[in-house]
N, C-alpha and C positions, 0 to 999 in steps of 0.2 A: 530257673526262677527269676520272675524280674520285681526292680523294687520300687515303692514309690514312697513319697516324704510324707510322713506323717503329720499335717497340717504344720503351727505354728512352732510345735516341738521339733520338729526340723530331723524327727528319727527315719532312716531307711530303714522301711520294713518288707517282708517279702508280702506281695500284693494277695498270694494266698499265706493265710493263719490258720491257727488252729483254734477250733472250737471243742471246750474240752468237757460241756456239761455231760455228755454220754459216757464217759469215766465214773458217774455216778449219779444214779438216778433212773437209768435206764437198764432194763436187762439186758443181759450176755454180755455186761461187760467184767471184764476181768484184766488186774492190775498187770501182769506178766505181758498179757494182750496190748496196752495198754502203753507200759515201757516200751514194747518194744516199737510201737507206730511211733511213740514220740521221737524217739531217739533216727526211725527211719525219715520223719519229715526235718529233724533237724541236718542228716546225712545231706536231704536234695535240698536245701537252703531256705527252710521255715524258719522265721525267727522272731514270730510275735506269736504269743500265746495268750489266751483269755479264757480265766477260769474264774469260779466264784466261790465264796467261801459258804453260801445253798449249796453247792454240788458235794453233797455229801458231808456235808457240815463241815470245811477242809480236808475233807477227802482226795478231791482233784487239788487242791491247791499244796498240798504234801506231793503229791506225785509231779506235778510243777518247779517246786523247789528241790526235790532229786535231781530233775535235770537239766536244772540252770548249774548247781551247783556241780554235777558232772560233765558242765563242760566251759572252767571255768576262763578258755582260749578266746570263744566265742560270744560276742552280745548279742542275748537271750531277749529279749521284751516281754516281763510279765505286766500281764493287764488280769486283776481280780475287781471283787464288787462287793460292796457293802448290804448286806440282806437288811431289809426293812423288819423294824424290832418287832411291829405286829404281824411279822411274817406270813401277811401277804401281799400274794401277786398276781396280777400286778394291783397298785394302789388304786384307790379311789376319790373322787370329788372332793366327799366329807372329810377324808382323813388328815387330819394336822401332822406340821411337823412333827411336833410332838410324840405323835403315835407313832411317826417311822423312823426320823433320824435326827434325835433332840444331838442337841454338838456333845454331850459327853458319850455317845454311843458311836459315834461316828469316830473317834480315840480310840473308844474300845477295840470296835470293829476292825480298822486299821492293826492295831498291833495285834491282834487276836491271826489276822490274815500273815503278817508278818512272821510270827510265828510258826505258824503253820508252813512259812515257804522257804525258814530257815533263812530268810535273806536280809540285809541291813536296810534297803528301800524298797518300795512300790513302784515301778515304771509309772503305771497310771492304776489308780484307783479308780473303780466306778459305783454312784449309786445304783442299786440295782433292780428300784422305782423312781417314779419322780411324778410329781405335779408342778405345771408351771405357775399354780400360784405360790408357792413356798419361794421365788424367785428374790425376791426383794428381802427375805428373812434374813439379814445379818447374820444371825447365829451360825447359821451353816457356814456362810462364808468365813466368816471369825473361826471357824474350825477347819475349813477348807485351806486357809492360808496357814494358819499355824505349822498343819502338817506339811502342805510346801517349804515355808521356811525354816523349818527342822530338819529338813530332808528325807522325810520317812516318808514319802511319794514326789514324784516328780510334776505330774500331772495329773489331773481329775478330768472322770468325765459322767457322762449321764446315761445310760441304758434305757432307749423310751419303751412304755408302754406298748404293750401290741397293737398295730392299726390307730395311733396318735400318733403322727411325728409331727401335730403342731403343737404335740405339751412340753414342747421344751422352749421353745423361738425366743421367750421375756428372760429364762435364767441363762438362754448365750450372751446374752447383753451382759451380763455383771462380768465380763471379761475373765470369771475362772474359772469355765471348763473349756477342757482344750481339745475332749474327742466328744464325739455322737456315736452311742453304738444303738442300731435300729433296723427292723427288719425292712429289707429289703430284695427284690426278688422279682420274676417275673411275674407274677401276680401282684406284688405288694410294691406297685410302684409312685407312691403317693410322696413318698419323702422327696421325690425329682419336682412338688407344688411349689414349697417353700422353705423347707428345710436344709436341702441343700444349698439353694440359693445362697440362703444364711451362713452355711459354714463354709462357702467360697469366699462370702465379704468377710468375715470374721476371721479366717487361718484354723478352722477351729476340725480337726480328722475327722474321717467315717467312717467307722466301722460297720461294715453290712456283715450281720447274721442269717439264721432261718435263710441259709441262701436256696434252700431245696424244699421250704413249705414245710420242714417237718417231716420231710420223705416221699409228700407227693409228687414235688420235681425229680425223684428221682425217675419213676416209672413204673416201680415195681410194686407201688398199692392193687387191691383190688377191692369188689364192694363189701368182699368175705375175709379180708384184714382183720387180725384179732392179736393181742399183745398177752404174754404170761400176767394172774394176779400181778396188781402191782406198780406198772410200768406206766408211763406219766402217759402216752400213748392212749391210751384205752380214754382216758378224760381229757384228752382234745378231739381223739377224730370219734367224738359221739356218730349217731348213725346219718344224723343231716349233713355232719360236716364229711363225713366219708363219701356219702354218695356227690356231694357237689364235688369235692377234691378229686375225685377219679373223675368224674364225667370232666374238669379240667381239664386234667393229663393228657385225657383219652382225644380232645381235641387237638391238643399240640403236640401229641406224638406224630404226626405225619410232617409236620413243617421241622425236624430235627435232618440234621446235614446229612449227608451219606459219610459211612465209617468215625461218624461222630456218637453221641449219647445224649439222654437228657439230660444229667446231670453235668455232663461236661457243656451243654450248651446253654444249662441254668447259671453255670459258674461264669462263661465268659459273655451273656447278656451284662450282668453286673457288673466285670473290669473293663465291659465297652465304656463304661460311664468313667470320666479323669478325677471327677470330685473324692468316689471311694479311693480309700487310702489302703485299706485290705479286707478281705473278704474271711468270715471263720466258719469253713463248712465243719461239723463234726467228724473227729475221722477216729475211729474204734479199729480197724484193720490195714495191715501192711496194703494189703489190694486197696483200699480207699484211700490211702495216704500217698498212693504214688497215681490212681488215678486222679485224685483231685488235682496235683500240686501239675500234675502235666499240664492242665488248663491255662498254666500262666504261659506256657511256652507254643500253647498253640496258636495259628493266625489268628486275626480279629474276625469277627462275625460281619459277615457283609454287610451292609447299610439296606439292603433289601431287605432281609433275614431282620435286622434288627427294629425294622418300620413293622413289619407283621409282627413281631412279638409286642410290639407297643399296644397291638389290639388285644393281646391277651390278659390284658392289665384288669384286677379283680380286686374293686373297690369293697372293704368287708367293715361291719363296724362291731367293735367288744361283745360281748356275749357272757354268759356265764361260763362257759365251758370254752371262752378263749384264752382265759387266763395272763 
């Protein structure tokens, strides 16, 4: 595992994370399953983890604080998020502070999370929407700092919206968030416009999730994909967004290395980039937790390989059913 610095917070973390929403939310998952990958990505040297207290209403964020607190030799990096009171997601235009994260909710929220992970501080809190017009609101800040200087979070950051990574650009300015977590991906390569940019002049981390589309990078969709009642799955890859997301795949399956994968060549397009500070693919099984995390230790993607994926870039804009 190799590590990189966490922006201005100056944390070593391992360049692959863990993304923990599939702990709860998604079928087949199961807690025993569940222990036991965490505990295997902290054996090969994972050491940032990001859950929310949505994922199962502190569901994953109690199984988080099990295993910080089981191993307490090792520093652990939790990163959770603050759910938007009118719980939903992602936010919209019209919605006020107010509706999502008035400053006494964002208290709540925090010790509610805290709670749940059994632990004295917050590595890094994240809102878990955002508008960047709320940017200039005090209030948030006035509760953002508080909790820094109480020490019940270290750092804050902000979770963008899906396909917006310029709703955030006006609130990096107030100098208090200190990570970007936002989908980024072979497809989703828009954050590389301006957002990045931004959080190289500012010190300010990136967190890349959806590092796999949601599963299409992985390879193994097809147009007759179908999820148990239930499963958040079924209300994204409606049947447009299915057949466009395979006919993807189905392109860039041929340009994948020899004795390489997709996924493993979805995972190292993203640490070709220096700005990301770590990547949090989902990982629900021992076989995905020790494929993923190999990714950090494989060579770099050739600068050939990486010029042709720059054309697979797939500009998408919200939707109802992108959530």
């Amino acid at each position: 595992m190799k590590y990189r610095t966490f922006g201005r917070l100056g944390w070593k973390v391992s360049e692959i994370g863990y993304g923990m929403w599939g702990m709860a939310g998604w079928t087949g998952s199961e807690d025993d399953q569940s222990r036991a990958s965490l505990e295997e990505a902290v054996r090969l040297g994972c050491n940032f983890f990001d859950t929310a207290w949505g994922y199962g209403e502190g569901h994953s964020e109690r199984l988080l604080g099990g295993l910080v607190r089981a191993h307490p030799e090792q520093r652990l990096y939790t990163a959770t998020k603050i759910p938007p009171k009118n719980r939903k997601w992602p936010s919209r235009r019209e919605f006020t502070l107010d509706e999502v994260f008035p400053p006494d909710y964002i208290r709540e929220y925090t010790e509610k999370s805290l709670g749940n992970l059994g632990l004295e501080r917050i590595d890094l809190m994240q809102f878990h929407v955002w508008e960047d017009a709320w940017a200039q609101d005090d209030r948030w800040q006035r509760a953002v700092d508080d909790l820094k200087r109480e020490g019940l979070i270290l750092g804050m950051g902000v979770s963008v919206n899906r396909w917006e990574p310029w709703n955030t650009l006006d609130t990096l300015g107030t100098g208090l968030i200190d990570a970007v977590q936002v989908i980024y991906n072979i497809f989703d390569q828009a954050p590389e416009d301006e957002l990045f940019l931004a959080c190289d002049e500012l010190g300010i981390a990136v967190i890349a999730r959806v590092p796999f589309d949601e599963g299409t990078l992985t390879g193994t969709l097809t147009r007759e994909s179908r999820w148990p009642e239930g499963d958040w799955r079924n209300t994204y890859f409606v049947p447009a967004n299915l057949e466009a997301s395979v006919a993807r795949a189905e392109a860039l399956a041929p340009v994948v290395p020899e004795g390489s994968s997709m996924p493993d060549m979805a995972l190292r397009f993203i640490l070709a980039n220096p700005t990301v500070s770590t990547v949090i693919p989902g990982m629900r099984s021992l076989s995905h937790v020790r494929a993923n995390i190999a990714s950090s230790d494989a060579p770099e993607l050739p600068p050939e390989l990486l010029a042709e994926l720059a054309t697979h870039r797939w500009d998408r804009e919200p939707t109802e059913w992108s959530q």
